[in-house]
PDB file of N, CA, C and O in Angstrom:
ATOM      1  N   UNK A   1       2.265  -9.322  -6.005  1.00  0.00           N
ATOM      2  CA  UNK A   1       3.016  -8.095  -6.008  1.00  0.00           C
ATOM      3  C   UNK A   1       2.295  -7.094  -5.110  1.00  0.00           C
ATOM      4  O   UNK A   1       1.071  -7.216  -5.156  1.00  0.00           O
ATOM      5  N   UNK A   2       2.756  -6.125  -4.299  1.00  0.00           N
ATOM      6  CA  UNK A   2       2.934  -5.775  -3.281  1.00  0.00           C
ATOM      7  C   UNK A   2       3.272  -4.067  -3.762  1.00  0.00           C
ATOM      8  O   UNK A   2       4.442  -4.008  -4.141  1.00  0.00           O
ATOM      9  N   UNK A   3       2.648  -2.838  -3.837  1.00  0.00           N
ATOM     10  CA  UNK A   3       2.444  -1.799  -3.951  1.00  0.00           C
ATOM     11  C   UNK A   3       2.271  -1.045  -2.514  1.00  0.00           C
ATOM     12  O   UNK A   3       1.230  -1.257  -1.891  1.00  0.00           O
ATOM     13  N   UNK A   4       3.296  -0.136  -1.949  1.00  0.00           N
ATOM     14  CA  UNK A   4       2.933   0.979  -1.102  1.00  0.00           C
ATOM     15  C   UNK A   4       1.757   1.490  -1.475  1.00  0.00           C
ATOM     16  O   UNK A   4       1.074   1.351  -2.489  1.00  0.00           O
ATOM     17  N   UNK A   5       1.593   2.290  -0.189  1.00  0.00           N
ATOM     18  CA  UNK A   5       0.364   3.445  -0.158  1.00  0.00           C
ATOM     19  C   UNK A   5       0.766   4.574  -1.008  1.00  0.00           C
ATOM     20  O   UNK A   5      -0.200   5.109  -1.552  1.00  0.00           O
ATOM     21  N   UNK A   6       1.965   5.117  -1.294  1.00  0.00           N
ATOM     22  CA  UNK A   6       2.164   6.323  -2.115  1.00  0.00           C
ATOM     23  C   UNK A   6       1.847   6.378  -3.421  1.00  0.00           C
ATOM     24  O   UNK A   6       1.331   7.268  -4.097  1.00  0.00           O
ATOM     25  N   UNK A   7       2.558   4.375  -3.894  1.00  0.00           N
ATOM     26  CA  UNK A   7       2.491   4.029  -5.262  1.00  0.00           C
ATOM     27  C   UNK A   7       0.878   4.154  -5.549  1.00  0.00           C
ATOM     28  O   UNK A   7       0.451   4.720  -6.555  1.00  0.00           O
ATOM     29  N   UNK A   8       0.194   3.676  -4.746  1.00  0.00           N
ATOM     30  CA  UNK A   8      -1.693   3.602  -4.576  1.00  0.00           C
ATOM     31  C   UNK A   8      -2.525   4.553  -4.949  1.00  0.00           C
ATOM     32  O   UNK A   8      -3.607   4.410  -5.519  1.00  0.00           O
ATOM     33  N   UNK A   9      -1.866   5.781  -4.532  1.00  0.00           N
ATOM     34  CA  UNK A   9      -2.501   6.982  -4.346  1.00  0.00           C
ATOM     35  C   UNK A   9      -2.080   7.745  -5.797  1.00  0.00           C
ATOM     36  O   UNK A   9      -2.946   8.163  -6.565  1.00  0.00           O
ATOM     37  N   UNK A  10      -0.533   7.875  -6.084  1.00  0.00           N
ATOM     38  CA  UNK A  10      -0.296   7.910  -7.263  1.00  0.00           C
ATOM     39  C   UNK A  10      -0.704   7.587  -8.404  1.00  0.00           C
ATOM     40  O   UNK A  10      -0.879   8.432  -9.283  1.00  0.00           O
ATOM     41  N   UNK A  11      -0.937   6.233  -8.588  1.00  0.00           N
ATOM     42  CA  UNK A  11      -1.890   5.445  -9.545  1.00  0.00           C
ATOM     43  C   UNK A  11      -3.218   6.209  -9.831  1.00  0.00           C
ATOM     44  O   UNK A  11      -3.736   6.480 -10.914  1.00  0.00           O
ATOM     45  N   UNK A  12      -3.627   6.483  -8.547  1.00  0.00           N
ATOM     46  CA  UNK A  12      -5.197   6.949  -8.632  1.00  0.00           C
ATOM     47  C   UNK A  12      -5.457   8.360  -8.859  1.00  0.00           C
ATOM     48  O   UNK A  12      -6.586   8.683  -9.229  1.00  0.00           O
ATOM     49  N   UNK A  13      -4.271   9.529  -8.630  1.00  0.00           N
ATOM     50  CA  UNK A  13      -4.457  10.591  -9.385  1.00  0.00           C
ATOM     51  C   UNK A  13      -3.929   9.952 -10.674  1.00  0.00           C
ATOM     52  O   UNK A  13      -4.896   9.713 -11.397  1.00  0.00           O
ATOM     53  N   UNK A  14      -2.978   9.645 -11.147  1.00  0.00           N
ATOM     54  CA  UNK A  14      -2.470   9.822 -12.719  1.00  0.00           C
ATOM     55  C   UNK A  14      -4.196   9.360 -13.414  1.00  0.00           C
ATOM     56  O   UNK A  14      -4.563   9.978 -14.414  1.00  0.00           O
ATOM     57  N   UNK A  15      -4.862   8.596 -12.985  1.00  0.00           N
ATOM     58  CA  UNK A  15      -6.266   7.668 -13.657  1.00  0.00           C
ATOM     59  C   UNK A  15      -6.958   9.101 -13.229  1.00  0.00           C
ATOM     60  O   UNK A  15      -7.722   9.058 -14.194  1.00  0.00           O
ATOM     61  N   UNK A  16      -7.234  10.030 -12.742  1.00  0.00           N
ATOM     62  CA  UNK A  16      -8.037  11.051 -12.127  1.00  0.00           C
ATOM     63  C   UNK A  16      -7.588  12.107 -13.183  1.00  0.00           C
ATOM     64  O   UNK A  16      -8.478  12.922 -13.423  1.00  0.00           O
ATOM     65  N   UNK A  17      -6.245  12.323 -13.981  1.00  0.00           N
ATOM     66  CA  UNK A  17      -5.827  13.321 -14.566  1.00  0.00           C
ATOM     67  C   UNK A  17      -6.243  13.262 -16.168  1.00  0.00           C
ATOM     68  O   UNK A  17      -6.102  14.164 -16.994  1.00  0.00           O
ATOM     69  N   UNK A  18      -6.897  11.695 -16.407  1.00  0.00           N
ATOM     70  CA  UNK A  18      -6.908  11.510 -17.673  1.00  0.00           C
ATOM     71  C   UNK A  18      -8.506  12.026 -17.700  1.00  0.00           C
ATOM     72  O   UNK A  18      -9.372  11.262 -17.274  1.00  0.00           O
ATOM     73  N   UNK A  19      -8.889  13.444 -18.252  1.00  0.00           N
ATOM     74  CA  UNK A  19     -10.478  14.276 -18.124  1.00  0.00           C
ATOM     75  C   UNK A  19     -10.911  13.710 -19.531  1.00  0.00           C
ATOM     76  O   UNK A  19     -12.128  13.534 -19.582  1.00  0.00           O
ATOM     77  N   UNK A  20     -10.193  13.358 -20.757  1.00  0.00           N
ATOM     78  CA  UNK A  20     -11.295  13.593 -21.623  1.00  0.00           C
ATOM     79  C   UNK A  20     -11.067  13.912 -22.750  1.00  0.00           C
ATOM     80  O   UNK A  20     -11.099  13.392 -23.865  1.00  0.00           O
ATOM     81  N   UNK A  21     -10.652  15.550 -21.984  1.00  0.00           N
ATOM     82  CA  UNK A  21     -10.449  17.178 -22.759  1.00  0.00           C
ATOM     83  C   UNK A  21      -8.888  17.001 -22.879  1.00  0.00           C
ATOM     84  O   UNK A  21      -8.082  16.819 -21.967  1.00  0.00           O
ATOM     85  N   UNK A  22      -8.648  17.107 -24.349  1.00  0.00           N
ATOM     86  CA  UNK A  22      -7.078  17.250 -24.565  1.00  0.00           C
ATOM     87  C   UNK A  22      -6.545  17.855 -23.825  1.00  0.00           C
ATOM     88  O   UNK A  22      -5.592  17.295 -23.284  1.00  0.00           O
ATOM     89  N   UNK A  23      -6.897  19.455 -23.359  1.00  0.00           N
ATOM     90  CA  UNK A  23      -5.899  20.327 -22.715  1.00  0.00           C
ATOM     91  C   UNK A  23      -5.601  20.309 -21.197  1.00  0.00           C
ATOM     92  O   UNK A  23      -4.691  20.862 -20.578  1.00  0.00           O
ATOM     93  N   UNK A  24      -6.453  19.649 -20.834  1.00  0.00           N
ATOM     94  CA  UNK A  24      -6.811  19.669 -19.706  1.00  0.00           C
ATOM     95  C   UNK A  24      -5.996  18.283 -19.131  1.00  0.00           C
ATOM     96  O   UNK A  24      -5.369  18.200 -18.075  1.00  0.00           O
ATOM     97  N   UNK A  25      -6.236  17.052 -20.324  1.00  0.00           N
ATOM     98  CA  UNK A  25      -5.112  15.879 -20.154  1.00  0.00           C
ATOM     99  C   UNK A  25      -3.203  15.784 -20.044  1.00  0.00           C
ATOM    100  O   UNK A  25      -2.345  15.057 -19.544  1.00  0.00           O
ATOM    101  N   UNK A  26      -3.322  17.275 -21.026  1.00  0.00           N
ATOM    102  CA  UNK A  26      -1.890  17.431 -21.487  1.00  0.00           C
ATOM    103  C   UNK A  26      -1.040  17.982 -20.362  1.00  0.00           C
ATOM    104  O   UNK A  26       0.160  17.773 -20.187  1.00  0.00           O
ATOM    105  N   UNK A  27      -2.178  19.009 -19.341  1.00  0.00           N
ATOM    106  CA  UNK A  27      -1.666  19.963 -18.390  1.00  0.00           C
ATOM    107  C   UNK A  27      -1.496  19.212 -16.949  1.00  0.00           C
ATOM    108  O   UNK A  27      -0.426  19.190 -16.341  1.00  0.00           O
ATOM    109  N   UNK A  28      -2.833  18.533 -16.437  1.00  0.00           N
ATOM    110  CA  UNK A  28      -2.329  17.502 -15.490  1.00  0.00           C
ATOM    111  C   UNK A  28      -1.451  16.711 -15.154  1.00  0.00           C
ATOM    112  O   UNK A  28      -0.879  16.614 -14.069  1.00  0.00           O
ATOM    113  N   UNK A  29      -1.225  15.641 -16.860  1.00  0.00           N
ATOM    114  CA  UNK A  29       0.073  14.776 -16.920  1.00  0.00           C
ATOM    115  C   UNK A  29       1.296  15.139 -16.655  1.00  0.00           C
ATOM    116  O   UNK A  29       2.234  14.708 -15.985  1.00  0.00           O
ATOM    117  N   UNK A  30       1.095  15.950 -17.272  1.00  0.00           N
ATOM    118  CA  UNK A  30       2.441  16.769 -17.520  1.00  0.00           C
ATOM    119  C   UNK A  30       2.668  17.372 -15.632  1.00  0.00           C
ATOM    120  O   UNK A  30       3.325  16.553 -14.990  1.00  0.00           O
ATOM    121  N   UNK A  31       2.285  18.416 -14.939  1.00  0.00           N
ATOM    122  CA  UNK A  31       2.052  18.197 -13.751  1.00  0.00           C
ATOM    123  C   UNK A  31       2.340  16.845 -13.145  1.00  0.00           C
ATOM    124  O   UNK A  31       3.227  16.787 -12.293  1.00  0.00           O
ATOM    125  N   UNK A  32       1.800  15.941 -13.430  1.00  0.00           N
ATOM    126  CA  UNK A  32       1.916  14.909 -12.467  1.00  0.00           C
ATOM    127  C   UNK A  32       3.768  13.863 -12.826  1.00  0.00           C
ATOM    128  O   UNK A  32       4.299  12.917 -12.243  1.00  0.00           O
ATOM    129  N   UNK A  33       4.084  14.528 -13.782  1.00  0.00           N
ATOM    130  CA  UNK A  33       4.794  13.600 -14.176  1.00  0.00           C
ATOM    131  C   UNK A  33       6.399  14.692 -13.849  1.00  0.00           C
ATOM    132  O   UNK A  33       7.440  14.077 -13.619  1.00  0.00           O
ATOM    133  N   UNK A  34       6.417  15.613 -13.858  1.00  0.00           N
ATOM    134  CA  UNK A  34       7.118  16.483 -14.189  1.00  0.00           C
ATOM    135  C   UNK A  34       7.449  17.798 -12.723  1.00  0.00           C
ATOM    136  O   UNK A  34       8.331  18.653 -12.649  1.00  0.00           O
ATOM    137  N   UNK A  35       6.262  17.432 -11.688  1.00  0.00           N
ATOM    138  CA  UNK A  35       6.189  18.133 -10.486  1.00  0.00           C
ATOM    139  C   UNK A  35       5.590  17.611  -9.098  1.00  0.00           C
ATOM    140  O   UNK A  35       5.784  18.187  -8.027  1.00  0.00           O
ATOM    141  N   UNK A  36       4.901  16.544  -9.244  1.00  0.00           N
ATOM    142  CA  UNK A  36       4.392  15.718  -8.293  1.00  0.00           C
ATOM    143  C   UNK A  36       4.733  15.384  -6.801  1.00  0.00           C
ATOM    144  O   UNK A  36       4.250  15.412  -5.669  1.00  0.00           O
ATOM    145  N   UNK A  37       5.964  15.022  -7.558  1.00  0.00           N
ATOM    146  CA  UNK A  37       7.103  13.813  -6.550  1.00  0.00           C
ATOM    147  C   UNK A  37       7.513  14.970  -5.730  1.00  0.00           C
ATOM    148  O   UNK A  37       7.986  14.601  -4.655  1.00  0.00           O
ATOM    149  N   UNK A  38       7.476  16.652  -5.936  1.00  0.00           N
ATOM    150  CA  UNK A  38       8.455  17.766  -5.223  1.00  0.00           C
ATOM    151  C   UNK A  38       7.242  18.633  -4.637  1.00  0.00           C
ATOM    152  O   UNK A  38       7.518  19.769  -4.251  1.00  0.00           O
ATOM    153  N   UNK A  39       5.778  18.136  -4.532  1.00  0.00           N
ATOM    154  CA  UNK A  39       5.187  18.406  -3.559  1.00  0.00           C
ATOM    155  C   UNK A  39       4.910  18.176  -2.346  1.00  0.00           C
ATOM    156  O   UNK A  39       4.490  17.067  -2.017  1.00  0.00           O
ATOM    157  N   UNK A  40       5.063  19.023  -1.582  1.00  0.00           N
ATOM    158  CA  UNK A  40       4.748  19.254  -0.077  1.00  0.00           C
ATOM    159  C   UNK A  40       3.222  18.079  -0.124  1.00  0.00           C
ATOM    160  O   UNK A  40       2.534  17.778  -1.099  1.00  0.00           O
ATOM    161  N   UNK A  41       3.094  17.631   1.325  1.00  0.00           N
ATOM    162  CA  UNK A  41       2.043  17.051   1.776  1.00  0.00           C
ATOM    163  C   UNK A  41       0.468  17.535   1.684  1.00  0.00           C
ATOM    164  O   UNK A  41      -0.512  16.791   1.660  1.00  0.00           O
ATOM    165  N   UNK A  42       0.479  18.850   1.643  1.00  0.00           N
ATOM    166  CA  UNK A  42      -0.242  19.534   1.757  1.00  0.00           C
ATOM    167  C   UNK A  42      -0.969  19.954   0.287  1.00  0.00           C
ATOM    168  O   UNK A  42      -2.117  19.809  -0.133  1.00  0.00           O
ATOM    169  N   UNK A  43       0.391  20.609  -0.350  1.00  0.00           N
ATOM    170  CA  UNK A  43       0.018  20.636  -1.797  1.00  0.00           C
ATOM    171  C   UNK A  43      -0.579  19.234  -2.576  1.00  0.00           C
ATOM    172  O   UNK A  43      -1.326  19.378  -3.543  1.00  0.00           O
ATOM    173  N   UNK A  44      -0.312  18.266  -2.233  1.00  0.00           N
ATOM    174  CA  UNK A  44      -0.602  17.252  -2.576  1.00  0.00           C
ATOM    175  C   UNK A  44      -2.076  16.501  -2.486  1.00  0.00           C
ATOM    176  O   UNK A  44      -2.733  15.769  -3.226  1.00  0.00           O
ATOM    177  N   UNK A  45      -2.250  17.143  -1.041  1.00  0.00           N
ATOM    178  CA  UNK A  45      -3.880  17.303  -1.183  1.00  0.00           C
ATOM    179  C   UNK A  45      -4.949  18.083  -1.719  1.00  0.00           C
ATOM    180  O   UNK A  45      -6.124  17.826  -1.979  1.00  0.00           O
ATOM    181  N   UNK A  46      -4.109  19.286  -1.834  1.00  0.00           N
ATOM    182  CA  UNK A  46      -4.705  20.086  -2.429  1.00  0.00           C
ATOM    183  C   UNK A  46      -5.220  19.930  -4.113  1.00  0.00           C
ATOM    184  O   UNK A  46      -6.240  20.268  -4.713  1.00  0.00           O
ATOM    185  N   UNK A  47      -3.997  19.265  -4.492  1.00  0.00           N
ATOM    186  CA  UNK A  47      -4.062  19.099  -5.989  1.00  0.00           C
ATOM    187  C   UNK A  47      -5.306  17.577  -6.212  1.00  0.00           C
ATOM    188  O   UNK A  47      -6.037  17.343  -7.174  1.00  0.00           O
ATOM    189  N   UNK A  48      -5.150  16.882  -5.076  1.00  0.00           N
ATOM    190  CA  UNK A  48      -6.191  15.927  -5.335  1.00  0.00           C
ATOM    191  C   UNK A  48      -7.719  16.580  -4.997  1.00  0.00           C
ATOM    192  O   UNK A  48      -8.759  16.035  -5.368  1.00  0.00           O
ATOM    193  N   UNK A  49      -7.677  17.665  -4.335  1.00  0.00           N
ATOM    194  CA  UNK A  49      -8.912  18.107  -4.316  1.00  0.00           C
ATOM    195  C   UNK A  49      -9.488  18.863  -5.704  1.00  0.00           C
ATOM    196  O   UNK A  49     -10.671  18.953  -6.032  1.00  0.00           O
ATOM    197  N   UNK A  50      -8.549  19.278  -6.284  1.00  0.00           N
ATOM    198  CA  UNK A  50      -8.558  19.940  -7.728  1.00  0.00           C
ATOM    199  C   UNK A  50      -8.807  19.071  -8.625  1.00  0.00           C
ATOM    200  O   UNK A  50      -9.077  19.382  -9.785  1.00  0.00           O
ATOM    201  N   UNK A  51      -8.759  18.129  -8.287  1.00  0.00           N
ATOM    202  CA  UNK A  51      -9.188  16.390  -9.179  1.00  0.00           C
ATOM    203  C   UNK A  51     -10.565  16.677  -9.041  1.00  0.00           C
ATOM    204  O   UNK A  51     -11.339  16.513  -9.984  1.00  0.00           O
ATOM    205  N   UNK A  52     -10.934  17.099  -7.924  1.00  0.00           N
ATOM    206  CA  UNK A  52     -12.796  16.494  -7.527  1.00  0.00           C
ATOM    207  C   UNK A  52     -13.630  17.594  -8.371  1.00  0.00           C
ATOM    208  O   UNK A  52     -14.851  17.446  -8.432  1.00  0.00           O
ATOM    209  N   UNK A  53     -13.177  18.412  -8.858  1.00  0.00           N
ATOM    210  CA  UNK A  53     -13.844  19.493  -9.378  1.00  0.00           C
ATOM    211  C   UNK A  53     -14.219  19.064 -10.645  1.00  0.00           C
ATOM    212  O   UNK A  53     -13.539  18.128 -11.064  1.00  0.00           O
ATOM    213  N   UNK A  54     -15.227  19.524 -11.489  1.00  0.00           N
ATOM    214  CA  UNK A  54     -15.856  19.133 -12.840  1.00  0.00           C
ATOM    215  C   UNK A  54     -14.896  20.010 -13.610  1.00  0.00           C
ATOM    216  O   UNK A  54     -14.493  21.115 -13.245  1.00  0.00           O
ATOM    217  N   UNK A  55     -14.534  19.270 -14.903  1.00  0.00           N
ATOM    218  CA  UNK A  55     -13.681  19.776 -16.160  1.00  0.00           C
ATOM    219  C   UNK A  55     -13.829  21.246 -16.503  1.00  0.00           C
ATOM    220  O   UNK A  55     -12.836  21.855 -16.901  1.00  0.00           O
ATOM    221  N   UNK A  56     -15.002  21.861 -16.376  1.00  0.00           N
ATOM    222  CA  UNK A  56     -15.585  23.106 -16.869  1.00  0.00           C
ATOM    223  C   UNK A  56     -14.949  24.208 -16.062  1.00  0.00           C
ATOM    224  O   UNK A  56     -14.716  25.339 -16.489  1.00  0.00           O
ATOM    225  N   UNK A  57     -14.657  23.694 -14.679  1.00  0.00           N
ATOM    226  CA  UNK A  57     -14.054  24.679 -13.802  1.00  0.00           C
ATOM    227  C   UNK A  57     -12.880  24.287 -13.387  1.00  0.00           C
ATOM    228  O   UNK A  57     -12.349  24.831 -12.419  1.00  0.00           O
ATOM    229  N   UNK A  58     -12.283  23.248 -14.083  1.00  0.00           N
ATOM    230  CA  UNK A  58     -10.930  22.791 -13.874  1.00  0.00           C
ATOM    231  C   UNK A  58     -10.321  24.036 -15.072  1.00  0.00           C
ATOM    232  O   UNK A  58      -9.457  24.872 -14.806  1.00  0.00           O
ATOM    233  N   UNK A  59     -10.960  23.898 -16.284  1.00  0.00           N
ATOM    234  CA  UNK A  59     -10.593  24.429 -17.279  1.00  0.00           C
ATOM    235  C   UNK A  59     -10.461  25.934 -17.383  1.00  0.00           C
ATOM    236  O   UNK A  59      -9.619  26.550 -18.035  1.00  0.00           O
ATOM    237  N   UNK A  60     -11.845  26.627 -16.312  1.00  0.00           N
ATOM    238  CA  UNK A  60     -11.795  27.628 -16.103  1.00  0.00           C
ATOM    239  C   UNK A  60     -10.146  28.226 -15.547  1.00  0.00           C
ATOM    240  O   UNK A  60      -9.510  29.138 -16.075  1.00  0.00           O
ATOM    241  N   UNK A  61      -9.714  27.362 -14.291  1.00  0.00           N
ATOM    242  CA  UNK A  61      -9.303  27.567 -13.885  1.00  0.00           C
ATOM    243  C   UNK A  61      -7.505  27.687 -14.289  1.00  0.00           C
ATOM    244  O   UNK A  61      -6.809  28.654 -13.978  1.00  0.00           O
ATOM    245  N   UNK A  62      -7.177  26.862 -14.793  1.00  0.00           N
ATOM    246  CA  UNK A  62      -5.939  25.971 -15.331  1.00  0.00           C
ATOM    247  C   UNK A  62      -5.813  26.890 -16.687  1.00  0.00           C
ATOM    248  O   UNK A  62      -4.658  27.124 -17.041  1.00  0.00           O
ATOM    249  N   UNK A  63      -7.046  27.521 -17.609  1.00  0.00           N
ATOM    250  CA  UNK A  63      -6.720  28.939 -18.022  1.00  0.00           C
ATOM    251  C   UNK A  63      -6.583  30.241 -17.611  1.00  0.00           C
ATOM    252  O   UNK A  63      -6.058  31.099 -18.320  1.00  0.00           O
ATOM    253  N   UNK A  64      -6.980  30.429 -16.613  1.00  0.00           N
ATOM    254  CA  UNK A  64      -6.416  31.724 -16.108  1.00  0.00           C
ATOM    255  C   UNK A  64      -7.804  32.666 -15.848  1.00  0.00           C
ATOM    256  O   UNK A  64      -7.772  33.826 -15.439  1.00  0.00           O
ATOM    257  N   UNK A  65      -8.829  32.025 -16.123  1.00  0.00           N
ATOM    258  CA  UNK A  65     -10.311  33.021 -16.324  1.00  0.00           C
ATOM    259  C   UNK A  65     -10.545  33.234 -15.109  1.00  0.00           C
ATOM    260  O   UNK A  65     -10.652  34.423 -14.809  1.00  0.00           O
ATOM    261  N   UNK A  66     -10.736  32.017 -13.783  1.00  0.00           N
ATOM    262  CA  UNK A  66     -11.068  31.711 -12.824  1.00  0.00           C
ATOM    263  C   UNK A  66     -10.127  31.430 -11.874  1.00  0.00           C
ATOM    264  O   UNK A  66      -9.229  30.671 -12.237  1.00  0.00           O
ATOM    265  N   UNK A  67     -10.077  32.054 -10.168  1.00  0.00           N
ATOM    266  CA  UNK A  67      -9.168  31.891  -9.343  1.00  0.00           C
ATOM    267  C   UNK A  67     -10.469  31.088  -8.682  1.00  0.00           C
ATOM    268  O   UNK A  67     -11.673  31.345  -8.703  1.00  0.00           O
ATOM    269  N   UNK A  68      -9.611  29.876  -8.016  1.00  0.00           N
ATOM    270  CA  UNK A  68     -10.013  28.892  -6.719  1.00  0.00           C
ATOM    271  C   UNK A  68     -10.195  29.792  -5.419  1.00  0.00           C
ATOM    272  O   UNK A  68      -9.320  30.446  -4.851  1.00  0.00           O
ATOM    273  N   UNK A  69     -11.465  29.676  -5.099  1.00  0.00           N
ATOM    274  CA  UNK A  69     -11.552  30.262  -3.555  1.00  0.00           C
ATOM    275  C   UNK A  69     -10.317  29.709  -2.408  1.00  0.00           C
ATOM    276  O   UNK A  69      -9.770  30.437  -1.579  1.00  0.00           O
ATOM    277  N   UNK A  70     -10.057  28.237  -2.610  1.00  0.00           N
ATOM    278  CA  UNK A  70      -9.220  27.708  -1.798  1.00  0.00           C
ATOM    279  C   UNK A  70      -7.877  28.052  -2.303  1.00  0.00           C
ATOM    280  O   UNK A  70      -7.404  27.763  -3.402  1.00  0.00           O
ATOM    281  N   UNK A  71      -7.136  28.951  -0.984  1.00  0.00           N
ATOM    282  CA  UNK A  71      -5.999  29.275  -1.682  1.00  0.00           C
ATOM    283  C   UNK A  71      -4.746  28.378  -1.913  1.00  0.00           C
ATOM    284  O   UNK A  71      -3.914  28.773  -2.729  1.00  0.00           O
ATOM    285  N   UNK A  72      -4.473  26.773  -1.019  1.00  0.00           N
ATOM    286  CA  UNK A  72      -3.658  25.894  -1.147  1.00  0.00           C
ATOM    287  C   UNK A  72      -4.317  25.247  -2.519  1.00  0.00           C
ATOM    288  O   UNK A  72      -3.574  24.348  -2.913  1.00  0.00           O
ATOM    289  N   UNK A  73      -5.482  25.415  -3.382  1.00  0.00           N
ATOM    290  CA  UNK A  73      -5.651  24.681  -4.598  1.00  0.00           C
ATOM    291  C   UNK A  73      -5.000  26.045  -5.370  1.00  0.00           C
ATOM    292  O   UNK A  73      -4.011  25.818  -6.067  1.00  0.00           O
ATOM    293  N   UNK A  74      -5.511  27.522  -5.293  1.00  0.00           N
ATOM    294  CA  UNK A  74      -5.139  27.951  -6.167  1.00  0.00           C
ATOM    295  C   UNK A  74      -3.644  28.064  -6.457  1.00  0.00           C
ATOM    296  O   UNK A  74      -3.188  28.139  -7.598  1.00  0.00           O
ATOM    297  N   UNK A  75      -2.719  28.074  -5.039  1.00  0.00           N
ATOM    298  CA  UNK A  75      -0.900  27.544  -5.138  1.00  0.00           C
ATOM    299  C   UNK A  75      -0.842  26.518  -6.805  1.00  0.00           C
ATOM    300  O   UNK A  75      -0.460  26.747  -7.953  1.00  0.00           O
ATOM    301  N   UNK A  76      -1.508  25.258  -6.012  1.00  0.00           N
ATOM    302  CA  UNK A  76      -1.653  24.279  -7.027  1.00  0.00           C
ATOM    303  C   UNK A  76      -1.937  24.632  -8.251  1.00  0.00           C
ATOM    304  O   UNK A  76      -1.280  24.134  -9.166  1.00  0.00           O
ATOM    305  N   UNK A  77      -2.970  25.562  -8.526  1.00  0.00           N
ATOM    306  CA  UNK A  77      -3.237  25.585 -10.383  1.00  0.00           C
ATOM    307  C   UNK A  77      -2.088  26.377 -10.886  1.00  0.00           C
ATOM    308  O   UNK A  77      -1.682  26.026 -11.994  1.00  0.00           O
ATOM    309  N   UNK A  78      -1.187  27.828 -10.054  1.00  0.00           N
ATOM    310  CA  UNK A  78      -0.233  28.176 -10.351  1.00  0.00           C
ATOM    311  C   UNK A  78       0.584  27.790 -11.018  1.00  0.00           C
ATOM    312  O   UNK A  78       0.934  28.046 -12.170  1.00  0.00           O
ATOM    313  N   UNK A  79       1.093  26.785  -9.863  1.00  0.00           N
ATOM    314  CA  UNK A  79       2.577  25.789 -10.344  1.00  0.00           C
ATOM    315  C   UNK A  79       1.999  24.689 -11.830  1.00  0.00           C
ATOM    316  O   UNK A  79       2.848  24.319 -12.642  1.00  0.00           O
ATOM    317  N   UNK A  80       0.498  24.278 -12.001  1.00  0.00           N
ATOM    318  CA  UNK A  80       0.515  23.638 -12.965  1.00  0.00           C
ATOM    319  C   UNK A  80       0.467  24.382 -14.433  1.00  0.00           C
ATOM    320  O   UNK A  80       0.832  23.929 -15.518  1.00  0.00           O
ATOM    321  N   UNK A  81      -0.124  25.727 -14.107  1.00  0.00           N
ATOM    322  CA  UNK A  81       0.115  26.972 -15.344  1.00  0.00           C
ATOM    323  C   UNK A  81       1.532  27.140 -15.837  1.00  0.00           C
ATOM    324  O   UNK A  81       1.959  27.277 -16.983  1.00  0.00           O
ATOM    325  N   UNK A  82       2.246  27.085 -14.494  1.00  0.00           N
ATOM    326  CA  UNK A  82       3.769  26.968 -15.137  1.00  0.00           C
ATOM    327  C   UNK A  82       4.682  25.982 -15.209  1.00  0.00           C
ATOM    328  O   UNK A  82       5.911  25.961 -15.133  1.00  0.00           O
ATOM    329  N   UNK A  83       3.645  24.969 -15.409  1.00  0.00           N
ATOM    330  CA  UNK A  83       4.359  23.712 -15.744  1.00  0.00           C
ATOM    331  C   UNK A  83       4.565  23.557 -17.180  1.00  0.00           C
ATOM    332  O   UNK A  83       3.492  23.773 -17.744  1.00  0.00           O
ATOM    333  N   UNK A  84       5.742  23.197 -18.234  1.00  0.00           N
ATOM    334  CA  UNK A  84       5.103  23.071 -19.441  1.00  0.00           C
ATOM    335  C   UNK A  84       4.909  21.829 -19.604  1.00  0.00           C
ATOM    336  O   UNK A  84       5.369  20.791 -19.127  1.00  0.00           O
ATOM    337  N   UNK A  85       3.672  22.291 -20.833  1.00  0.00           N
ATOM    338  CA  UNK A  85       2.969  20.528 -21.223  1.00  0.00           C
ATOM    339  C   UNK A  85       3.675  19.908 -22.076  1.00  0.00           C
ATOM    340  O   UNK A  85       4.118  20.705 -22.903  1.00  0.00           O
ATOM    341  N   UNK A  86       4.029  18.731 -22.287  1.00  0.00           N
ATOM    342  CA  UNK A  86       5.016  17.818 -22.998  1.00  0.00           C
ATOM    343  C   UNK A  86       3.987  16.989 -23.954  1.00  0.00           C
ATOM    344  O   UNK A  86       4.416  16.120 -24.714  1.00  0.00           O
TER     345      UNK A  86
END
């Protein structure tokens, strides 16, 4: 069986979204499942760069305490703040 590059990459954030931390699991998924597919190219990297960051400042962030210096990640934590979690 035979998987594209999109399906590839997909796979490997949804495995990147699972942190640990309940809230932090509930808000990604949900994001990834629910807004993903209707990101721009760009946003899309962005949000995988928001993967590379440690939980503590994901969390910071994805609550509202902390804005991302990078402003195509902070787009990204936006749209996942107003994503609701399922």
């Amino acid at each position: 069986m035979s998987f594209g590059a999109g399906a590839v990459e997909k796979a490997r954030l949804y495995w990147q979204c699972r942190r640990g931390m309940r809230e932090l699991d509930l808000l990604l998924e949900s994001f990834m499942t629910h807004r993903y597919e209707s990101l721009s190219q760009e946003a899309r990297s962005a949000f995988a760069r928001l993967l590379t960051y440690p939980d503590h400042l994901l969390l910071e962030y994805l609550m509202g305490r902390l804005t991302p210096s990078d402003k195509d990640v902070a787009r990204v934590v936006t749209e996942i703040r107003n994503t609701p979690a399922h």
